[in-house]
Structure formats: structure tokens, C-alpha cells
N, C-alpha and C positions, 0 to 999 in steps of 0.2 A: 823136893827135887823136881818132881813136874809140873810144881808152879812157878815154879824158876825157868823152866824150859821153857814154860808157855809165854812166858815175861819177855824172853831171849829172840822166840818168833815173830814175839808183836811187833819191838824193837825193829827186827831185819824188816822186815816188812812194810813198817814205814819207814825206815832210811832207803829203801827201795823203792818204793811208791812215789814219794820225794824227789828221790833223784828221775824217774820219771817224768815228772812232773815240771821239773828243769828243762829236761829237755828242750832243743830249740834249735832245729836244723835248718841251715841255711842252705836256699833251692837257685841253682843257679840255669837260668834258661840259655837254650844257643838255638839261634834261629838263622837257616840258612839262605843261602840265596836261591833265586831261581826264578825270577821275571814274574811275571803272572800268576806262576804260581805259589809264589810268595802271598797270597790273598787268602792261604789256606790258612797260615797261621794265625790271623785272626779266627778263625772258628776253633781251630785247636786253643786259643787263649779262651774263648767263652766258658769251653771245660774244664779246663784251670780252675777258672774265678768260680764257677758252679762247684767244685770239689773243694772249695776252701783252702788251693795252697797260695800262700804267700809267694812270691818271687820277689828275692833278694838281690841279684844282679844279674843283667841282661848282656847277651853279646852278640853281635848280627853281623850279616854280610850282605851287601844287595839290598832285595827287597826284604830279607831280614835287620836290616840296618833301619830302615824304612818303618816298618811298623815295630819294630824294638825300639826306634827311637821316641816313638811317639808317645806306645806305651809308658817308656819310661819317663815319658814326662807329664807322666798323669793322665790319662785318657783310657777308661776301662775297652774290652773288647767290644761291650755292645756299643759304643761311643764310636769305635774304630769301624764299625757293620756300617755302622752310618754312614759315616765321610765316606769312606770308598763306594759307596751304592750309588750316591749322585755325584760321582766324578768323571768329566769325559775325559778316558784318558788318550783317547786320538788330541784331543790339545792337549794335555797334557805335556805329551812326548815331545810333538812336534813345535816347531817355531813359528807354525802358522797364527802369528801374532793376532789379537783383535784389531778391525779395521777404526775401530773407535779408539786405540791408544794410540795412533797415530798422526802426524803433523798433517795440514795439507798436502805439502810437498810432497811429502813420504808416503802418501794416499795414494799421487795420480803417477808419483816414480816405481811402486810397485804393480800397481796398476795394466801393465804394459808389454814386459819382459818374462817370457815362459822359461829359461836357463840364464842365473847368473852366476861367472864362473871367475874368481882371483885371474888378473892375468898382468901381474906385475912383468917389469923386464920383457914386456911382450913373450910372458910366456905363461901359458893356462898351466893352471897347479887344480886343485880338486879340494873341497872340503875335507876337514877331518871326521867328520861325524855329521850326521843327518841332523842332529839337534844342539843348541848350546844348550838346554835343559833348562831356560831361564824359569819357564811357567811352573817347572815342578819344585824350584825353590823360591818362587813367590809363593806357592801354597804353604810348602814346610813354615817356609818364616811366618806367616800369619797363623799355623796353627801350633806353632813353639811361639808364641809372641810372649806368652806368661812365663816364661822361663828363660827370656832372653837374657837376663844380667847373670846366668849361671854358665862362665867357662869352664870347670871344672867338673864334667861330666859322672863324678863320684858323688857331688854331690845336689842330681837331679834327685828327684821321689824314687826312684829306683835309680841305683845306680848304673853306670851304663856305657861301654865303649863300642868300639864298629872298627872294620878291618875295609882297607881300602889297599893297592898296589900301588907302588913309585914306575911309571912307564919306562923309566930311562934306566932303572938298575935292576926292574922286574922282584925288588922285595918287598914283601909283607910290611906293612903300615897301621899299626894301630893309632887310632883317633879316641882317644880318651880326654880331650882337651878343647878347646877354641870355640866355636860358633856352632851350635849342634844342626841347623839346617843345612850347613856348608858340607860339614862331615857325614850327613847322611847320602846330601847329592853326591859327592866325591868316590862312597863307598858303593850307590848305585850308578855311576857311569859305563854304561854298558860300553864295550869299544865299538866304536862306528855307529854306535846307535845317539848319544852322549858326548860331548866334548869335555876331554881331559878339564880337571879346577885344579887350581893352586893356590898352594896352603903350605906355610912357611917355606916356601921354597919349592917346593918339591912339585910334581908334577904328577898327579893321582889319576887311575878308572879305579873302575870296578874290584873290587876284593876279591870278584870269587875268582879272579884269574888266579890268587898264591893262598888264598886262605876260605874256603867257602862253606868253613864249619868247625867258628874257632872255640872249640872245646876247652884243651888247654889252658886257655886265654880265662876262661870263666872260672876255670878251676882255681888258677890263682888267686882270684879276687877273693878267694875265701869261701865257695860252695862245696857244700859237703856231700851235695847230692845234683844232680843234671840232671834237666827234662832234657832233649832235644828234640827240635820238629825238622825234617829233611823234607824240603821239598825242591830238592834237583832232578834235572832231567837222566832221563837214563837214555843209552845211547840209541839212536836213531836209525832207521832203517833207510834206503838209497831214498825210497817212497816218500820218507819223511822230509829227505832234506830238500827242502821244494824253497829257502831262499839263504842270500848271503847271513843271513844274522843266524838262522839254524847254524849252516855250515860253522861259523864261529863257536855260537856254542857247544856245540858236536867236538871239535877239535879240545875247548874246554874240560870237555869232559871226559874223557879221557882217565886226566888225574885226580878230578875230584872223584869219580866214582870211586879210584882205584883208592882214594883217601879213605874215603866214609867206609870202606869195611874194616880198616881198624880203628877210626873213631866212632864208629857205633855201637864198638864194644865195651868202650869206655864209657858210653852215655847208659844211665839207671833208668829213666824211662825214655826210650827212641820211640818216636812218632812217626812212621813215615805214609802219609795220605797217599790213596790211589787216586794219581793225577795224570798217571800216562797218558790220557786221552784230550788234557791241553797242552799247549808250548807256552812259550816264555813270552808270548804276546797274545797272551788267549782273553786280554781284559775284557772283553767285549761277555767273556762269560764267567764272569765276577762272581757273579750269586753260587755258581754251581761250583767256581771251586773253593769258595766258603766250606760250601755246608760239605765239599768232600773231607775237610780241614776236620768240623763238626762230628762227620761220622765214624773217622780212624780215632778220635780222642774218643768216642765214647768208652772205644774196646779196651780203654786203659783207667775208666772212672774208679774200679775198686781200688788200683795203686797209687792213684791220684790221692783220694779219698785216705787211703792209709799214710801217706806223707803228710799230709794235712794235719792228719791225728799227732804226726810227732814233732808239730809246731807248735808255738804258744799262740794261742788265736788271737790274732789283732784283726781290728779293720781296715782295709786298703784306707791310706791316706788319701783324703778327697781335694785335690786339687782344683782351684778357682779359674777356668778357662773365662778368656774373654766375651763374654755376651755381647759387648755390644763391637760394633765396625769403626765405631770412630776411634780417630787419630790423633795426637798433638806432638807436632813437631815445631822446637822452639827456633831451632840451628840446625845447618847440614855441615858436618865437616867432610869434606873431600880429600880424597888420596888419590894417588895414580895416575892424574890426566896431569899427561906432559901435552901433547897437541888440542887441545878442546878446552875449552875457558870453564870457568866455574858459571859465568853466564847463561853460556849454551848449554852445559848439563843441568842448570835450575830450567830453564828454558824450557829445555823436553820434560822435565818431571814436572812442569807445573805447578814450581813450590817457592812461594815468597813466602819465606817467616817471617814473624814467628804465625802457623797456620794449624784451623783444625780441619781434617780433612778424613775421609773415611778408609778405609784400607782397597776398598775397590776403587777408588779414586787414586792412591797410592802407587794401585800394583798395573793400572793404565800408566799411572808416568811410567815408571817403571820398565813397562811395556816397548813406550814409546821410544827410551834412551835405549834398547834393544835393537827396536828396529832398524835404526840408524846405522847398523851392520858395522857401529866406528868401535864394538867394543868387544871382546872377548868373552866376558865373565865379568858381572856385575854382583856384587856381594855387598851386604846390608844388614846396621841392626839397629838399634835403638839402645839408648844407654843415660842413665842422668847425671848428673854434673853433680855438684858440692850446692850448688843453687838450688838443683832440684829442677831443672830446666831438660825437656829433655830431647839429646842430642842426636841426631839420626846420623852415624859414622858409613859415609858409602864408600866402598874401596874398588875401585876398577882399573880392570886392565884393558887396555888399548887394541885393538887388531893392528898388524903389523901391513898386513894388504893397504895400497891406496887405491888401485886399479882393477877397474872390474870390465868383463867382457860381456856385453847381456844380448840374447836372442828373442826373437820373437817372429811369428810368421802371422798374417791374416788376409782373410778373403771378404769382399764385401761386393755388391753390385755398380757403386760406385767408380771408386780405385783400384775394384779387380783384387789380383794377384800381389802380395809384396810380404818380401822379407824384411826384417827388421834386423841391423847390428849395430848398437850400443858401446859407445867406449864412454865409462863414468872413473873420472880421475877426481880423489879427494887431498884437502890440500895442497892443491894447484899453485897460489901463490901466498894462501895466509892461513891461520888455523881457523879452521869451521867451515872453509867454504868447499863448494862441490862445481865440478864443472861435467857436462853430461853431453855429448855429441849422437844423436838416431839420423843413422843412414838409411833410407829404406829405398829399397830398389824392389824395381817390378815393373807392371803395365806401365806403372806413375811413376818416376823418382822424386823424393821429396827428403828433407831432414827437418830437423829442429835441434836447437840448441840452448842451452839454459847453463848460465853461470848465476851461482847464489853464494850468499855471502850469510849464512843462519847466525842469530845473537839472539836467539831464545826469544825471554820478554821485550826485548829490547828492536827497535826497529832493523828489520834484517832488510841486504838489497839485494838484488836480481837483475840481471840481464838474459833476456828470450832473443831469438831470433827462429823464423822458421821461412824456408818454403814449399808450397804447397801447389800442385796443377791437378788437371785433371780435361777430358774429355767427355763431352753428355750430350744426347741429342736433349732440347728441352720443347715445350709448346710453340706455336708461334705467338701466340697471345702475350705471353709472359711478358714479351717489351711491349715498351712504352711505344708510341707513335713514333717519335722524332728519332727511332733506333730504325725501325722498318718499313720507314715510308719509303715509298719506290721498287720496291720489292713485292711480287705476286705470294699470294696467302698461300703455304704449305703448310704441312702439318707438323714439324718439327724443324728444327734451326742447330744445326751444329753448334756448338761452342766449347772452345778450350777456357778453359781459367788456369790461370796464375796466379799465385799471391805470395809476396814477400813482404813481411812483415819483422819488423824490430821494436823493441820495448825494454824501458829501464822503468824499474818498480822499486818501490820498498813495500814491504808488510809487517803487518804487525799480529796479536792476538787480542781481540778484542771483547772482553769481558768472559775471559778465558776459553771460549769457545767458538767466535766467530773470527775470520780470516777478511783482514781489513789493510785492503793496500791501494795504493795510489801510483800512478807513474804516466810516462808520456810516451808515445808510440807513433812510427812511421809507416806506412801499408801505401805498400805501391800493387798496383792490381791491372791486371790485361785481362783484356776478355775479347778474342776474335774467332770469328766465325769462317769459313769457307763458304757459307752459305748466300753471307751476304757482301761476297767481296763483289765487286764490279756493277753496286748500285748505285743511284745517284746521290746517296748521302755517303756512303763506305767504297770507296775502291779496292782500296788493302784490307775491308771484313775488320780491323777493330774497333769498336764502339768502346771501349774506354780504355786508358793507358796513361793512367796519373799515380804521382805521390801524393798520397794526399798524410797531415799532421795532427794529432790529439792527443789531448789529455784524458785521462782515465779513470775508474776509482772502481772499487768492486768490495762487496760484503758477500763472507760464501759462510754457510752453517751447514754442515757434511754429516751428523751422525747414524749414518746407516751400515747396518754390520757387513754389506756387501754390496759393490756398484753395481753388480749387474744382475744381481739374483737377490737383492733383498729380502730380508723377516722383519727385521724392525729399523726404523730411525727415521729423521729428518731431514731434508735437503732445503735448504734457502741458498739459490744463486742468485744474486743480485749486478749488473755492471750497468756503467753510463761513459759514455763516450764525448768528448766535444770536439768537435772537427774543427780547425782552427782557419784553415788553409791547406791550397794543392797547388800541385807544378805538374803541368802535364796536358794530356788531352782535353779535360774535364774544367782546366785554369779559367777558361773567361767565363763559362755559364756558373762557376760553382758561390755558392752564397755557405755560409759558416751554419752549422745544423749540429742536431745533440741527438744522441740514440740513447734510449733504454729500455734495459728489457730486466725480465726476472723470471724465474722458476723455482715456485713452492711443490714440496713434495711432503708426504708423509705414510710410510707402508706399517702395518700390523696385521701377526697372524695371529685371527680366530680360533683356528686351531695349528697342530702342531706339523703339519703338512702342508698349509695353507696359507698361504700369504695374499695381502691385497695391498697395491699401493696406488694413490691417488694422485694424479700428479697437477699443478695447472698451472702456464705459461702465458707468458704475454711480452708485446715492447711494443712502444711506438716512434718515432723518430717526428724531431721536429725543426720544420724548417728544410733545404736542401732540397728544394721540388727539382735542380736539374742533376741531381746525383741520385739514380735508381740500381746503380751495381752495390748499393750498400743496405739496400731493401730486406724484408725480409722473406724468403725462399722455403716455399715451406714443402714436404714432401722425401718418403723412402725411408729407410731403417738402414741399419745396423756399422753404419760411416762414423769413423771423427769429424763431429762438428764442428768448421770452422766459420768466421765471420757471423754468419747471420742466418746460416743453413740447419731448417730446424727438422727436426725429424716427423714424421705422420703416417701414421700405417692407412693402406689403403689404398694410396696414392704412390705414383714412381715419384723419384728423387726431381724437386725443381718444377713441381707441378704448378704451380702457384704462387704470384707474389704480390708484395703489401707491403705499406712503411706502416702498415698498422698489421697487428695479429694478435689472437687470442686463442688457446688453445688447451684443451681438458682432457686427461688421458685417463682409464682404470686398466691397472693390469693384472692378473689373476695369475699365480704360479702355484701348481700342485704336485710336490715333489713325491711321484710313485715308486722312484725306486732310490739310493745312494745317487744326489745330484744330478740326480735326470729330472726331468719338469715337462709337464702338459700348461701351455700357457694360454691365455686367452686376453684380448686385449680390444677394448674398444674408444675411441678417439674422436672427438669434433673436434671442429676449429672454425672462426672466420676470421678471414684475410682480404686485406684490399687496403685502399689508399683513402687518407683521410674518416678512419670508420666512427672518430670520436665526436668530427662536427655535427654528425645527426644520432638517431637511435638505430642508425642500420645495423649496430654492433650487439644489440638485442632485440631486434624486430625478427631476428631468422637467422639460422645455423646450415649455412650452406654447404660443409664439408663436413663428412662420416665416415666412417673406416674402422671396419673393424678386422681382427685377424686371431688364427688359429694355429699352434706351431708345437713343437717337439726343442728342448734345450735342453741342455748337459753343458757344466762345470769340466773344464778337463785342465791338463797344467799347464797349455798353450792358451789356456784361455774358455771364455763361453763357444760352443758352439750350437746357432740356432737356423731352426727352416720355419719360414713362417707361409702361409697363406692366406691372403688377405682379399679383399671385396669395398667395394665402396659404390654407397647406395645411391649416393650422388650421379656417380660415372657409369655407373652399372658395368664394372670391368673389376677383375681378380689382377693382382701382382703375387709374383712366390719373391721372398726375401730370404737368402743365404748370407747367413754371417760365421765365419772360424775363426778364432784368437781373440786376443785383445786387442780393444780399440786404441791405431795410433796413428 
């Protein structure tokens, strides 16, 4: 009898053991929202994977959406430490585009304008959100690129859904389906910070507005057991609420607080990191609420640990992320452009198939078809064909705006005082084209005008018109003989300029990178004086007051990541002029002459503070000994140059002039604080007429100037004070520049 008993234990005991041993509980994660501080959950996963528990389905809100998604498509925590460490998320957020994915055009039309504001119907409306969020889903899609043929979010390496809001009927929206980059940005659209996407129909932010801890939601999928990590905000003191996106979230929260005390009861291990001491834009300190993520999972490693135990131990599936950047695009198919050709969107992305190209090359087109402010939401994926070709599907929506209102204000030594307003009307009379009117009033009134007609690769036209005056006392040396003979030797000579100027162009892109146009131009120009009316060559004080005709052609190579504050890139300006013929004052002395000039540039920083750019200029004109107002004038800082008025520190504006000049600049900028610069700048030059018939162009360096100043980045523009010395003159200039140059 008690070897049968003992028979009957053994028995129990391995069918017990056994079924132990079966065991195999499925762990379902919810990761919530909460801006910045969503960075915690990554350190809470690192404890996860160190405890050995498996996760079986993922669900997220926000920037739980974000890094649930990522995870779930194979990328371990310590992978996810990575990518967020060297991430700037100030571009991130913002739409402040690189200046290197950008067209010419779209270079010197951003260039300019401190507020641009919708003003269809002659009436200003406001953006919807400070960001269209493009840059944070060119990142998603390049770092989901190995999982891009999976719509069906059940069946990523972890399976995996995300809760986003419908704005128009304010319900809850699960994304278990479509483009996983789409559905992560959709679920993090913060309001106002983020522009609404749209995804079949519907009209998406942020999730955590109806659902910012969808428990529930995971439970379904079949887990039997919940982690959750909360990392929402808890409510705010007046102290705190120090801007409009707090107050948003503040109001938010509300009900998610009021949510999470009965879904935290539901949740088997609730994580929730002491974060109070960041907000929802606290990226800037990444690391620290990491490891605060890090330090609240530790206090839970023995239960972690005991969950793990009643899994069957497998290895996380190791998913094959892309090593390398390049790209192969065979075909683009296109959707959604009713007003913009299939031309102009190849055009700005830069993409003749079938092409290899690299993803940073890519996500500049990309960039670029952004900046163009002609699009809403730009969505993209990659997908292959039956051929096995494979097909880059891009689906865009339109902006409904054609009319934009743009400001701008600047101060300079020159033209003083002037406001800048801007009316830019797109699709004026055909699709692609932009028509752009700058009024500027002040000391000087002047405008400019430019009608373009963009065709991508294809050669695009243009119509400028501008005019331009201005006031200057200048040397008396500066003319020529046969302007102030008869007149006693002062020391300076009034003069007004004028110039009105017209020009029809085309351009094109020239071996993908240089800006290559041609066209014909008419420049009629005055130049009189008070000083010298009632002499024996001048009674009325004009010395010149002609149209004169030419042809034109210009190569420009721009890649610098900022015009007026550069860290790195290249500048080649190149143009040549042929003067054909004039009608006017100037008609019987004038003989047919050619100008050219050029400016090489190249800056690199040493260090990460520090920048150096080198600059060196030159033109000489040839031909046209009785035409000296088209000379080249060299002298002053911080003006839009026109005609042939070249800049030089050192010296006041108009100091000197020459149908010949050469001129070498270094400038030094050390940025000590957020966009503020100590700059330092030293400059030669020689000028004068005819310097190339002899060696006087390297026998000696007549002109020197160097300067010392204070500059700051602001949103109207640079603003810089320079003081400067020239060893030449043995005399200081101060130079005051505010805004952008126009």
C-alpha cells in the first residue's frame, strides 16, 4: 500500500512539474504618452530585456507610440539608447528645413521674410501647428525602412497597434494597420505643436487627447499579463504653466490623470518614473530621463524576473536593420498632385529613374518638396513590384493656401531704415508658377518683382524686375576726370542712384548641383548729384541717365548650411554680362563691353564653436572705357548688393572704384552663447582700372580692413555691429546691420 502511494506522488508530481513547465504567459506592454518624457521608457525596456521577459504585444500613445513602434519592429532598448542620444530634436520638431535641401530660388525667397502669414481673400488666417512634422517622419521611415512591406501591424516581430484621435468627431482611433511611420507620427501629433495627417480619410493628432493608456486595448490581443510604464504629466502649478503647449497639456490632463487611477489598477506591473522635474519638451535632457526610466524599473527587477520565469525562454528575434544608406529607386508613382506636374515633384526630389541614391540624399529631396510650403503632408514608402523593381509610392496632399502675406524689417548704413511687405501669389496663371511682389518703404522706397514658372529638371523661366535708389555722400576721387572737371576739389560729392532693372531668364540644374541660367536684361540707371549741378560739363548734376541692353549667363553652387552664419559648405557665384547697346545719356561715347566677375567661397569648423570661411572675389570688365557707372565700387558692409557694389570692411560704402578688382576675405565666428557670435574678420583687396595690363595686380595690396563685432541669429534676421580700422586710411567705421538682407 505505501508503494503504491508513493507510485501515485511521483505520478502527481510530474504531471504537475509538466504542466509547469507548459507554461507560457503572454506579457502585454502599454506605453504611454507624454512628450519628453516618453524617453523614459526606453530605460524601463533595458530592464525588461535584462530580466529576461519576453513581450508579446505592444500598445502606445504618443511618444509611446514612438518608441513601441520602433521596438516592435526589432530594435532592442540598448539600440533605441542610441538613436535618441544623437538626435537634435529642436530639428527635429521644427520645420526649420536644411538650407542644403533647398532650390535656389527657395534659398534667397526664404532668405528674406521674418513672418509669413496665409492671406488668401485678403485675409490673414494663422497656421495650424508650428510644425508639419515632416523631419520626424523622414526619420521613422528610414529607421522602419526593413519593415516597410508589412501593413499589417500583427504581423511586425512584436506585434503592435497605437491610438491616435479623429479631430472632427474627437473619438479614439486605433492604428493596427497601414504604414507604420504614418501611424506613429499621426499618434504623436501634438495639437499646435504638429499638423493634423490623414489616413484613410480621417483626420488624426495625438492619442493621448481620448486614449493615453490603452490597456484595454492590449488586453485583447491576448495578454495575460501587463507591464505598464506611465509616464504622463501630473498637473501643474500656475509656476509651471509658463507656455501655450504646458497650458494645452495641463487642460489634457485633466482626464488622463483622472483615467490612470483606474487603469493602474488593472495593470500587473505599473511603472511609473519620477519625472516631475521634466515637461513634455524637456529633450534637451534625454540622458537624465533615461536613466530616470532605468532607476523606477529597477524597484520592480525581482517581479520582472519572476514573470520571465513563467515564460518558455526564447531569444528575442534578431532583426536585420539596414547597415547601409543606399538606395534603389527603379519608379516613383505619384498620387494626389492635382496643381503640380509629376515634373516639378521629380524636379525638387531630385530623382530621374531608375537611380541609386542614398537616404540622405533622399530625405534632402524630400526636404526640399517641403519647403515649397505647396504641400500639406508628404507620405512615402517603398514597395516591389512582381518584377521585383522597386517602387517608391509617394502620396501628397496639396495646401489649399495660394497667398501668402510676408514681413520683414532691416537697418543698414546704406538704405537706412525699411520695412519690408511681401505679397507671394502661387499659381497665378499656370501650375508651378509663383509670382512674388517686395514693397519696401522707408528712407529709400524700392521693390522687386519676380514671376517663375519651376519645371524641376526641365528648363524653368523667370521674369525679375526691381527698383532700387539710394543717397551717399561718396570721395571726390572716385570719378573719373570727364565727370568733375570744372568743379573745385571737395572732399565728398553727393549722389543719388537709381536703378531699374528688368530681366527674362531661364535655368536649369546643372549636374545636379549647380544653378545654370541664361537670359537678357535692360538697366536703366541715373546717377545725379547736387553737388555738381551748375558746372561746366553738368548743369542739371546728372552724369549718367541711360538704358543700356545685355545678355547674361550665371553658374551659382550654394552649399552652405546657413548665408549669413555659416559652419560648413561651398559657395561658387559666377555671372558675365555683354552689354550690347544703350539709349540715353551715355548713347554716343558708349562702345559694347563684357563684365565678369566671380566669388569662391569655402567655411569649415575646426571645432564645434568655431567656424572659418574663406572667401575670394574678383571681375574685371572688358572694353567700355567711356561707361564708369558700371565699374566696380567697392566698400561697407552689411547692404543688398546690387550691380557691382561689392562689400569690404574697413572702408565706408563706395570708397573706391575699378573696372578691375580682387578681393580675399577670412572670417571667424565663435558662437559663445545659443546664436550669438564674436566675429572677427580681416579683408584685402586691389582696385583700379586696367590692373591686368601690368603686374600692379600683384606688385602690392593697397587695401586692408579689418573688423571686430558682436552678431545674433534672431527670426527677423542676423543682427550685427561691427567695428572696423583700415590700415591703409588709418580711420575706424562702426557697421550696424538688423534683419535680413533685401
Amino acid at each position: 500500500m505505501k508503494r503504491v502511494l508513493t507510485l501515485i506522488l511521483l505520478v502527481f508530481s510530474l504531471t504537475f512539474s509538466s504542466a509547469q513547465q507548459q507554461e507560457d504567459v503572454k506579457v502585454g506592454l502599454v506605453l504611454s504618452g507624454g512628450g519628453a518624457k516618453g524617453l523614459a521608457h526606453i530605460g524601463v525596456l533595458e530592464e525588461i530585456e535584462k530580466a529576461g521577459v519576453r513581450i508579446d504585444y505592444i500598445g502606445g500613445t504618443s511618444m509611446g507610440a514612438i518608441i513601441g513602434g520602433l521596438y516592435a519592429a526589432g530594435y532592442t532598448a540598448k539600440e533605441l539608447d542610441s538613436i535618441f542620444k544623437v538626435i537634435d530634436f529642436d530639428e527635429l520638431i521644427q520645420d526649420n528645413l536644411p538650407r542644403a535641401a533647398k532650390t535656389f530660388y527657395e534659398k534667397n525667397d526664404s532668405e528674406k521674410y521674418a513672418i509669413s502669414l496665409p492671406f488668401d481673400g485678403f485675409k490673414i488666417s494663422f497656421p495650424t501647428s508650428l510644425s508639419k512634422g515632416q523631419n520626424l517622419f523622414n526619420l521613422l521611415s528610414k529607421l522602419t525602412e526593413h519593415v516597410s512591406d508589412v501593413d499589417d501591424f500583427s504581423m511586425l516581430p512584436t506585434p503592435f497597434f497605437c491610438i491616435a484621435t479623429n479631430v472632427e468627431t474627437g473619438a479614439s482611433v486605433m492604428l493596427n494597420k497601414g504604414y507604420l511611420p504614418q501611424a506613429m507620427s499621426a499618434s504623436g501629433a501634438l495639437p499646435s505643436l504638429f499638423s493634423p495627417l490623414e489616413i484613410n480619410g480621417q483626420l488624426l493628432i495625438d492619442g493621448g487627447v481620448t486614449n493615453n493608456y490603452p490597456i484595454q486595448e492590449v488586453k485583447k490581443m491576448g495578454a495575460d499579463v501587463i507591464i505598464g510604464i506611465d509616464v504622463q504629466d501630473s498637473l501643474l502649478t500656475r509656476e509651471g504653466l509658463k507656455s501655450a503647449i504646458d497650458v494645452l497639456v495641463q487642460i489634457n490632463n485633466y482626464r488622463t490623470i483622472k483615467d490612470m487611477k483606474t487603469k493602474s489598477k488593472l495593470t500587473d506591473i505599473y511603472i511609473h518614473p519620477d519625472i516631475k522635474n521634466f515637461s513634455v519638451i524637456s529633450f534637451d535632457k534625454g540622458n537624465e530621463i533615461i536613466e530616470a526610466g532605468r532607476k523606477e524599473a529597477k524597484l520592480y527587477s525581482e517581479e520582472l524576473k519572476a514573470l520571465a520565469a513563467r515564460q518558455i525562454s526564447t531569444e528575442r528575434k534578431i532583426v536585420k536593420k539596414p547597415k547601409s544608406d543606399s538606395l534603389k529607386i527603379d519608379d516613383v508613382d505619384i498620387s494626389g498632385n492635382k496643381n503640380y506636374t509629376r515634373a516639378y515633384i521629380l524636379g525638387k526630389l531630385k530623382l530621374k529613374t531608375p537611380i541609386n541614391t542614398t537616404y540622405q540624399k533622399f530625405s534632402e529631396g524630400i526636404n526640399n518638396l517641403t519647403a515649397t510650403g505647396n504641400f500639406n503632408q508628404i507620405n512615402y514608402f517603398l514597395k516591389e513590384n512582381q518584377d521585383e523593381e522597386n517602387i517608391l509610392e509617394l502620396q501628397l496632399s496639396e495646401t489649399k493656401s495660394r497667398t501668402l502675406l510676408r514681413l520683414g524689417i532691416h537697418y543698414d548704413d546704406l538704405y537706412k531704415s525699411a520695412a519690408l511687405i511681401n505679397i507671394t501669389q502661387k499659381r497665378l496663371l499656370q501650375k508651378n508658377d509663383i509670382a512674388s511682389l517686395d514693397l519696401i518703404l522707408g528712407d529709400n522706397i524700392r521693390y522687386n518683382f519676380n514671376y517663375y514658372i519651376d519645371k524641376g529638371f526641365y528648363w524653368s523661366v523667370g521674369v525679375r524686375s526691381r527698383y532700387n535708389n539710394f543717397k551717399k555722400n561718396v570721395p571726390f576721387e572716385l570719378f573719373p576726370p570727364e565727370i568733375v572737371d570744372g568743379i573745385n576739389s571737395v572732399a565728398n560729392i553727393e549722389v543719388r542712384h537709381e536703378d531699374f532693372t528688368n530681366q527674362f531668364y531661364v535655368q536649369t540644374l546643372f549636374q545636379q548641383i549647380f544653378s545654370l541660367g541664361l537670359g537678357a536684361e535692360h538697366k536703366y540707371l541715373l546717377f545725379k548729384s547736387n553737388t555738381l549741378q551748375n558746372t561746366n560739363q553738368n548743369n542739371n548734376g546728372i552724369f549718367e541717365d541711360t538704358n543700356y541692353y545685355s545678355a547674361y549667363g550665371y553658374l551659382v553652387l550654394d552649399s552652405r548650411d546657413n548665408k549669413y552664419f555659416p559652419k560648413k559648405g561651398i559657395l561658387f557665384d559666377g555671372n558675365f554680362n555683354f552689354y550690347a547697346f544703350a539709349t540715353g545719356l551715355n548713347d554716343s561715347s558708349f562702345d559694347q563691353f563684357s563684365i565678369a566677375k566671380a566669388t569662391i567661397g569655402y567655411t569649415f569648423s575646426p571645432f564645434s564653436n568655431l567656424s572659418l570661411s574663406l572667401t575670394s572675389e574678383g571681375g574685371f570688365k572688358i572694353g567700355g572705357e567711356g561707361t564708369s557707372t558700371l565699374d566696380f565700387f567697392v566698400g561697407g558692409y552689411g547692404f543688398q548688393p546690387v550691380n557691382n557694389f561689392i562689400h569690404m570692411y574697413g572702408y565706408d560704402a563706395f570708397s573706391f572704384r575699378g573696372d578691375t578688382f580682387l578681393k580675399s576675405t577670412l572670417r571667424m565666428d565663435y558662437q559663445f552663447y545659443k546664436k550669438t557670435y564674436v566675429s572677427a574678420v580681416a579683408n584685402i583687396a586691389n582696385v583700379g582700372d586696367k590692373l591686368f595690363e601690368s603686374t600692379a595686380w600683384i606688385d602690392s595690396i593697397p587695401h586692408r580692413g579689418y573688423a571686430l563685432g558682436l552678431a545674433s541669429e534672431s527670426f527677423i534676421g542676423p543682427i550685427e555691429v561691427f567695428y572696423s580700422y583700415s590700415t591703409e586710411i588709418k580711420q575706424s567705421n562702426w557697421y550696424v546691420s538688423l534683419g535680413f538682407w533685401f
